[in-house]
N, C-alpha and C positions, 0 to 999 in steps of 0.2 A: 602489466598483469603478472603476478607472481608465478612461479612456475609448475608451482600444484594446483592453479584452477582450472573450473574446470570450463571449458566456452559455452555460455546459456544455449548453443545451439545442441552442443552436447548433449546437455542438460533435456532438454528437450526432444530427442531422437526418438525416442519410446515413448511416446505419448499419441495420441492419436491425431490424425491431421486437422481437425477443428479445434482439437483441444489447443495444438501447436498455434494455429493462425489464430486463437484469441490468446493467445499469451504474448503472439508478435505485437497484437493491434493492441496489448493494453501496455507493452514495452515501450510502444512508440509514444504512446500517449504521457506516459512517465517521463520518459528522455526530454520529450519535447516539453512541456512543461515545466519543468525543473532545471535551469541550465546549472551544469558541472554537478548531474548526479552521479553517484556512484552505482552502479551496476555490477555484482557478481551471484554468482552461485554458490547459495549456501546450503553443501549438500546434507550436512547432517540435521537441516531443518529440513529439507525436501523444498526448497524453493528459488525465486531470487531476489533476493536482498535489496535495496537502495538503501541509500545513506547520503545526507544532506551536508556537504561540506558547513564547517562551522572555523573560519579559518581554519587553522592546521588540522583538526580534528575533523571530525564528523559525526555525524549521528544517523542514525535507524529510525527509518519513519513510513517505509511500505515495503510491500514485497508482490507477489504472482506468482503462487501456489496453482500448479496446475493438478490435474487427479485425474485419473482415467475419465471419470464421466462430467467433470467439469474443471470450470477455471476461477480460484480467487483471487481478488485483489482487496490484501488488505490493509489495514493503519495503525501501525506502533502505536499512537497516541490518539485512536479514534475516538476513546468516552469521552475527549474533551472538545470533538468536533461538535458544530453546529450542524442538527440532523434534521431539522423541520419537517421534512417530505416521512420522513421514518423508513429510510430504504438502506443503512447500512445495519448488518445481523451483526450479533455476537453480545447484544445487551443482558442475554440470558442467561450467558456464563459470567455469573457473580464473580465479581471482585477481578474481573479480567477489564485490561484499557485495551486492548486490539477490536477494532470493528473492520468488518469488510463487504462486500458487495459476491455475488458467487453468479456465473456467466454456464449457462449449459450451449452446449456444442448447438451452433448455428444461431441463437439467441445472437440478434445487434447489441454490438457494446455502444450506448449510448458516450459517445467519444469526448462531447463540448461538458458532458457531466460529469465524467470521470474527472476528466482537465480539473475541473474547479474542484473536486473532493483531493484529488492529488493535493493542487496546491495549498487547500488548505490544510492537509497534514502536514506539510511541509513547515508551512507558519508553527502551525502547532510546536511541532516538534523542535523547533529553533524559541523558543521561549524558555524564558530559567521556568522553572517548579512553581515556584512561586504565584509567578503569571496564570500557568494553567491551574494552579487551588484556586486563585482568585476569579477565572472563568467558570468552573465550578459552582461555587459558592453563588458567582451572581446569576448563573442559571438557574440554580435552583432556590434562588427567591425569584425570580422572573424578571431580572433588570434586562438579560440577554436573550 
């Protein structure tokens, strides 16, 4: 850990106690799901980060934005997830690729759900440009 971060518990002190406990359960569910993510606090976004080892590199593909009256989780590359159910927001900020899910205080984080949206941002996000035009495109003629 470098020596200006800041610890996500830090990070988290000032927030209110359910807001706290769904940001642990949607951390857990991150970590576990994703082996060898990256985990930090990225304060001047007000969040925390992951980032999906890509060999030596990495990349940005969700984060846990907490708020005093709630908790999001959301996805670098979401407009190119598969959303059938239609439960990830942010479609209606035009020309924006981040989607996310938002958790109010004592609300169950559906845990087996999240799991499978995790990973497949993850996928997402581990693909060249390319790939995701091309998942695109075949959505929207309906091959996907």
């Amino acid at each position: 850990m470098p020596a200006d971060a800041i610890p996500v518990e830090a990070f988290l002190a000032d927030f209110p106690v359910a807001i706290r406990g769904a940001a642990s359960q949607l951390r857990r569910v991150v970590r576990q799901a994703v082996p060898g993510v990256v985990e930090r606090v990225r304060p001047g976004w007000h969040l925390i980060g992951y980032d999906v080892p890509i060999g030596r590199r990495k990349r940005f593909f969700a984060y846990i934005a907490p708020e005093p009256r709630h908790v999001h989780i959301g996805f670098e590359y979401g407009a190119w997830m598969a959303d059938p159910e239609y439960v990830l927001e942010g479609a209606h900020l035009r020309l924006r690729k981040v989607r996310y899910l938002t958790f109010q205080p004592g609300q169950p984080i559906p845990s087996a759900a999240v799991r499978d949206l995790v990973l497949e941002a993850a996928s997402v996000a581990l693909m060249p440009a390319s790939e995701r035009l091309v998942l695109v495109l075949d959505r929207a003629d309906g091959l996907v």
